[in-house]
C-alpha positions in Angstrom: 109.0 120.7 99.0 105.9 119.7 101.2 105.1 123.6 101.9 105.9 124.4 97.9 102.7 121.9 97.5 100.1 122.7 100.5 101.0 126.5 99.2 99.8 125.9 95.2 96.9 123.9 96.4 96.0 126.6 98.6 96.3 128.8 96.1 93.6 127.1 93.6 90.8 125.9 95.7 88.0 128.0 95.7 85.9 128.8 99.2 82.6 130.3 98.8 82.5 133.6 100.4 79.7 132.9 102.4 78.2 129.4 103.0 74.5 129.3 102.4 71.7 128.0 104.7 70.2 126.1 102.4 73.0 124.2 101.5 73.9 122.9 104.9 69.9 121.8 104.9 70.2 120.1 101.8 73.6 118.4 103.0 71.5 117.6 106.6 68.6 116.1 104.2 70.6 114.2 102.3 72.9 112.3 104.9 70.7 112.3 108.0 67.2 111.3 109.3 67.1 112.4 113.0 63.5 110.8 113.7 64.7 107.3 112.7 68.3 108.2 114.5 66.1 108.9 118.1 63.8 105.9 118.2 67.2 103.8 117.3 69.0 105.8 120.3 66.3 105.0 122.9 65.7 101.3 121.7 69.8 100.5 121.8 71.3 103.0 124.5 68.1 101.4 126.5 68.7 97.9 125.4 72.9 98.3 126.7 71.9 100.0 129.9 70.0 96.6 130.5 72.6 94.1 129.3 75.3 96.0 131.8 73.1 96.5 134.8 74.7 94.0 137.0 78.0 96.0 136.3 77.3 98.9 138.7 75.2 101.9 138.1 78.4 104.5 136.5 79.2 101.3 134.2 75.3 100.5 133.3 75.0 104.1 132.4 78.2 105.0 130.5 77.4 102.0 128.1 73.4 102.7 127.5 74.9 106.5 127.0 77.6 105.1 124.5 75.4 103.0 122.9 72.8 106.0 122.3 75.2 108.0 120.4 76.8 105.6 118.7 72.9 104.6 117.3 71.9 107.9 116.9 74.8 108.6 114.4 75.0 105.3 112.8 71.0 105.0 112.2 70.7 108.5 111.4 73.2 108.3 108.5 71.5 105.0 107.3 68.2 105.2 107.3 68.8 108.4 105.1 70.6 106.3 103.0 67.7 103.6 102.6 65.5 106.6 101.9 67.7 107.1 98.5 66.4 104.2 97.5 62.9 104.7 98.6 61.3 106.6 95.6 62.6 104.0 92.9 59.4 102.9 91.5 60.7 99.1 91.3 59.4 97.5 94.7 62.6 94.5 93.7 65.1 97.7 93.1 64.4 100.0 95.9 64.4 97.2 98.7 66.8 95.5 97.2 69.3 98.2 97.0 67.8 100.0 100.3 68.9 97.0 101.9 71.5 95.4 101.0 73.8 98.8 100.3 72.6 100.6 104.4 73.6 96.6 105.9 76.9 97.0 103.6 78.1 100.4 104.9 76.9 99.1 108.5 79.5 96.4 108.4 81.7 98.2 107.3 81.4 100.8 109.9 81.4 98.3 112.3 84.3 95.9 111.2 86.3 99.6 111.3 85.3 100.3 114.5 85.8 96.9 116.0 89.6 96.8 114.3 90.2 100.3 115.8 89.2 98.8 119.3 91.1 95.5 118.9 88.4 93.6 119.3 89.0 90.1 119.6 87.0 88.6 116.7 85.5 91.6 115.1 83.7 89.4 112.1 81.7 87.7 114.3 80.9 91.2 116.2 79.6 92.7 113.1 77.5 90.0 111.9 74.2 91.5 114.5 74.6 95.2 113.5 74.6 93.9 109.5 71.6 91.6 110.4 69.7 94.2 112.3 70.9 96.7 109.3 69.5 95.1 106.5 66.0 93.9 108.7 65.3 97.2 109.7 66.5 98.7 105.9 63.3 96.8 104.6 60.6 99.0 107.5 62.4 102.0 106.8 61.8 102.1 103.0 58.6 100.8 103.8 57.3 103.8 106.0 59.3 106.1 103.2 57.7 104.5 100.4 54.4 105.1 102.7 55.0 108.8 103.1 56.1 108.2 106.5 58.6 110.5 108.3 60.2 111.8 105.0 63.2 113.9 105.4 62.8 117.2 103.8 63.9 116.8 100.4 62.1 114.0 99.2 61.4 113.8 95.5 57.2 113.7 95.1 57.0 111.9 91.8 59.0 109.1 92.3 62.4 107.4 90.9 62.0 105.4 87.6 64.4 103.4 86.2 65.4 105.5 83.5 66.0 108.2 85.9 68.3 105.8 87.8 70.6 104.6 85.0 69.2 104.5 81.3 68.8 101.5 80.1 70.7 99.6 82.6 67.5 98.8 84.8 64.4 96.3 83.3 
């Protein structure tokens, strides 16, 4: 029964014959911001390397090194996501939402990862990342909103509200 059904959904989905380059650059632009994902890799993998340097040089290293690429692909994927926000014309709406949505999906992220590791009290584990999320939401869209390290697709003329939802923003 169960090959019956992967066959006639095989049979209906439709691949592309060839995937185009400028859709995997929108897709990049859209879900990633590699600057902000860099600066967050240094800062964190730099701040863990610290915290475990009393735990011998493989351990201090392995964790700053952890650290980084776990920042790197968590901060990346955010701070894109604030930038959503970003060109709503609202200054209340965009940091609003650019905060409190990024800090959302970070605790999120991080409760799953903390459950996944068994982590002894994974609530109180997340509440830092969420903090740090929605602090550092509000200097993201604040550099965006300044025309500071904009990711390539970037609307120019702005959000409105009516462009947002019509009607449903005052």
């Amino acid at each position: 029964m169960s090959c019956f059904v992967l066959n006639f959904h095989i049979q209906f989905i439709q691949v592309p014959d060839q995937i185009d380059s400028m859709d995997i650059n929108n897709l990049y632009h859209n879900l990633f911001n590699a600057k902000y994902a860099a600066v967050s890799a240094v800062v964190n993998g730099a701040i863990a390397t610290a915290i475990n340097s009393e735990a011998g040089s493989l351990e201090m290293i392995c964790a700053g090194a952890a650290q980084a690429a776990s920042s790197f692909l968590s901060t990346g994927f955010t701070a894109r996501l604030v930038q959503h926000f970003s060109p709503i014309k609202n200054p209340l709406w965009s940091y609003s939402l650019g905060s409190l949505i990024p800090a959302t999906t970070t605790f999120v992220m991080s409760y799953t990862a903390h459950t996944i590791n068994g982590t002894p009290y994974p609530l109180a584990s997340c509440v830092a990342p969420t903090v740090i999320s929605f602090t550092t939401s509000h200097v993201t869209n604040y550099l965006t909103r300044r025309g500071f390290w904009l990711p390539g697709n970037y609307p120019s003329g702005g959000i409105t509200q009516n462009t947002i939802v019509k009607g449903e923003i005052v």
